[in-house]
N, C-alpha and C positions, 0 to 999 in steps of 0.2 A: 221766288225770283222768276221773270221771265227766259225762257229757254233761248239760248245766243243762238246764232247760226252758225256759228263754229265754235270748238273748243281746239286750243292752242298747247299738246303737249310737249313739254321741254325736261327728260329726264338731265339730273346735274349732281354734282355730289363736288364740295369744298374748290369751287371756281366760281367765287361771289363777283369776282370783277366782269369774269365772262357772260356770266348766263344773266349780270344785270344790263349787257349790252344783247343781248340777245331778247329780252322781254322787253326794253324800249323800240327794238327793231319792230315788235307785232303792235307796242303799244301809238309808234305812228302810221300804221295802215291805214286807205284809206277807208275801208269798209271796218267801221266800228263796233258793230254786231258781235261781239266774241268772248269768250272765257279763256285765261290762260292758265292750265295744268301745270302747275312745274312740281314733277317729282321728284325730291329727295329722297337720293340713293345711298341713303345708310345715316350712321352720324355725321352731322355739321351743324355746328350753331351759327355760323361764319353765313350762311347764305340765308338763311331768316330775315336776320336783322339785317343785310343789304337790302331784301327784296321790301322788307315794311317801309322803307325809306322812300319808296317807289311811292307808294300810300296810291295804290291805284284797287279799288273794289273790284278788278274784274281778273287780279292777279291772286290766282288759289296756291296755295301747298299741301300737299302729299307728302307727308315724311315715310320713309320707310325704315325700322326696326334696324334691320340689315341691309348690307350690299348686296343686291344680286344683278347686276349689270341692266347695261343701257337696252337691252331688249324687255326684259323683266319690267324694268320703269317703265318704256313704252305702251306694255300692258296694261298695265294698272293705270296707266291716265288715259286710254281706252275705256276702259272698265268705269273708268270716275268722269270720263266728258257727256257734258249734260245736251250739248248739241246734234245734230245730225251729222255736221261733219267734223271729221279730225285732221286737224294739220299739227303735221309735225316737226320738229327744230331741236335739233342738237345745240346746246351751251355754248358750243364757238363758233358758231355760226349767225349768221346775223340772215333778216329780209331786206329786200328793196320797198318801198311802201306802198306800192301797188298791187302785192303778194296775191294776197287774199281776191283781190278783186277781179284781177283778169282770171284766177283759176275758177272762182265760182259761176262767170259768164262761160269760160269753155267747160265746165261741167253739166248746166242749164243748155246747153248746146251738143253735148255728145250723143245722145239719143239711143244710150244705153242706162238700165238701170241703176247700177252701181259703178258710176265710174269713177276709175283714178286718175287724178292730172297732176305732174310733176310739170317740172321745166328745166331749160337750161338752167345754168347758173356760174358767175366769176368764180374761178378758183382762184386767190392770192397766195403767194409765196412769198417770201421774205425775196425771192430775187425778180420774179414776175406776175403778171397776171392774163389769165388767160380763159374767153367764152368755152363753154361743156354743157351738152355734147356737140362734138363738131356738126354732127348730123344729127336729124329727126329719123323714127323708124319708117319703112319706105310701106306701101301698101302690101298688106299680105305677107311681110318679111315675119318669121319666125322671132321671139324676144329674145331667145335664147341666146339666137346667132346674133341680133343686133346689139347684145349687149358684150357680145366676147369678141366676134370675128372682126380682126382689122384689116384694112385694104392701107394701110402703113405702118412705119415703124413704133409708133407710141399710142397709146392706151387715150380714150379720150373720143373716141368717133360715136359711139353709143355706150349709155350712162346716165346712171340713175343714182341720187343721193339723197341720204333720208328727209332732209330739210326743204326739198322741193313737193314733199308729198302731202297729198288734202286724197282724202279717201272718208266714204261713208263710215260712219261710226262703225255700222252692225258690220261689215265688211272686217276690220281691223280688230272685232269681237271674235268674232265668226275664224277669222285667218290669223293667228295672232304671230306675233315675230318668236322666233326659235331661240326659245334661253339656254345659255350656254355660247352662242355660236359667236368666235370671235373678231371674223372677218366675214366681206359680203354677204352683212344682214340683209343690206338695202334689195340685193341680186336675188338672194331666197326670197325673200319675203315676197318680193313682185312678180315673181314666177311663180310661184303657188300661189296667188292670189288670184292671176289671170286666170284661171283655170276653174274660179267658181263662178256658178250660174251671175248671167248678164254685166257681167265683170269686163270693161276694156280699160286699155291705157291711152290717155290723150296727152301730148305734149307741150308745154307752153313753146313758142319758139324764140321769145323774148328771156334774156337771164333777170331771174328774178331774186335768186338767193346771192349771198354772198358766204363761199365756201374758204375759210380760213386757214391754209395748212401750213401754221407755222413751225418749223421745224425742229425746234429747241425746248417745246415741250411734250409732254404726254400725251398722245391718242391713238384709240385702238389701228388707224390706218397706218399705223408705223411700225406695227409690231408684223412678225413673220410666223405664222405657225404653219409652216406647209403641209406637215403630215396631219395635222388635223384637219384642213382646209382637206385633203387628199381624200381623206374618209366620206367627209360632209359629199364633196364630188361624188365618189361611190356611192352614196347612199340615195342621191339624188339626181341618177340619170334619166333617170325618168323625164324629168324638167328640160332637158337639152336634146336637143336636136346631133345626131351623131357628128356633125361640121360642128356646132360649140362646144362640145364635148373638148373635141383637139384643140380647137382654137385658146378656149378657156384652160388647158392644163398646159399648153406649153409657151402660154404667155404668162397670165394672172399665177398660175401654181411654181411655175419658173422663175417669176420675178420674187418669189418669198423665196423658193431652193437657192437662188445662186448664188446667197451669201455663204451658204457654204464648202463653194466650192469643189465640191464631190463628183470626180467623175460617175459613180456608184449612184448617185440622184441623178443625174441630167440624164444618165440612159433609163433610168427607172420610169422617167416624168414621160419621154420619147416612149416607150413602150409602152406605158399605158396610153398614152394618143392616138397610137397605131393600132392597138386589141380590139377600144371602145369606140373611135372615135375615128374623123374622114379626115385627117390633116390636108391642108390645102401650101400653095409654096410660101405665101407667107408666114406661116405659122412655124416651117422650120427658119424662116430668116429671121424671124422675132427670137424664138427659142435659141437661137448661136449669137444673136448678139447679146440680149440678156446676159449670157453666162461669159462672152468676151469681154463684156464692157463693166468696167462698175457702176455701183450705183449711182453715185454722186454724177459720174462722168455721165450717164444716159440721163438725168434729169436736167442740167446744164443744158446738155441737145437739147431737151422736148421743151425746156422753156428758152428758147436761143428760136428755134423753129416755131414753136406753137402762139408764143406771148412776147409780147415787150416788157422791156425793165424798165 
């Protein structure tokens, strides 16, 4: 077979209605050139027999034995794309059908070796919807800081999600995503990538993906693990700039703590921002409303504020 110009991975495991609305999203691009990886992440016989119904030759499967999570899958349809480059698409998520095309002309145009181009992209909610990231990174700004530090109350000004990313295969070999890790893959994985030889980040400034967060079912963005999130921080200061350091723990690590409510975490979360990190005044105004406000209640604002319904 001729080698595609891109390979298209979609790790998925028994969400056949989704991931077959997410391989028709790549299968109308307009740049035809491409293979679609979809790896199956453990048993399902449910998503086979959707995807053969598709009857498209350019849609492959990867079964895997066992589950080992959407990073792990990532990998291995790395490991198995026959292209140069890899784009990648989470199950519920869907493209716009120009994806492919505008990222490959600003990659042909970045005038770095290996470069990564994501872009904005709609995030939908069952109550709004709303363009992300509010901004592009600014010249010279640190990623660290443009990915955590906000100059307002909600999350959203700098951001990156994995369904907007097209990155060189050997890139994505070479740097692979961190298995096990159950929140902000997308954050790790871009920060340690930036950081190998002739590696930059280019942004589309047009939303290309459509990010689906609907609320009534299962996805890792819903789940809270703070004390692990807490470690992975520790382990990875390196990657941060002492301003995202704090930015990043008493927002992102404070929006998973404050369900539970603990005075004993909110000063925990505060002193480790203060030890490691340059807290600036926003950061404790985010950090006391988080923990003022519920959840429900702070998402209603930031889609009342950020989006229409």
């Amino acid at each position: 077979m001729d080698t595609p110009q891109v390979s298209v991975v979609i790790p998925t495991r028994n969400r056949p209605e989704l991931v077959t609305r997410a391989v028709r999203s790549v299968l109308a691009q307009t740049v035809p050139d491409f293979e679609i990886v979809v790896v199956v992440d453990g048993p399902d016989d449910a998503t086979p027999k959707a995807l053969a119904e598709i009857g498209d030759p350019r849609v492959r499967l990867i079964p895997l034995p066992i589950k080992g999570g959407a990073p792990n899958a990532r990998n291995t349809g790395a490991h198995e794309a026959r292209a140069p480059w890899t784009a990648l698409l989470d199950d519920d998520d869907e493209w716009l059908p120009g994806k492919l095309a505008v990222q490959l002309r600003l990659a042909a145009a970045a005038g770095a070796a290996r470069p990564i181009v994501a872009s904005r992209l709609i995030s939908r909610t069952p109550r709004a919807e709303f363009v992300m990231p509010r901004r592009l990174p600014a010249d010279g700004e640190h990623l660290s800081e443009y990915f955590t530090v906000r100059r307002g109350l909600f999350h959203g000004e700098g951001f990156i999600q994995t369904s907007t990313i097209l990155a060189p295969t050997g890139l994505l070999r070479e740097v692979p995503f961190t298995v096990g890790l159950r929140r902000q893959q997308e954050l790790d994985w871009i920060l340690r990538a930036v950081r190998a030889e002739g590696t930059t980040l280019v942004m589309a400034g047009e939303p290309l993906v459509v990010w689906h967060q609907d609320e009534d079912r299962e996805r890792i963005s819903l789940e809270m693990p703070w004390e692990a999130q807490l470690a992975w921080l520790r382990g990875n200061r390196a990657l941060f700039t002492p301003r995202a350091y704090a930015a990043f723990t008493m927002s992102v690590l404070s929006s998973m703590a404050a369900p539970t409510r603990s005075v004993r975490v909110f000063r925990e979360l505060l002193r480790e921002a203060r030890a490691h990190g340059r807290p600036g005044a926003m950061d404790y105004v985010t950090h006391a409303q988080i923990w003022a406000l519920p959840p429900h209640l702070r998402h209603v604002l930031r889609d009342k504020v950020l989006g229409r319904g």
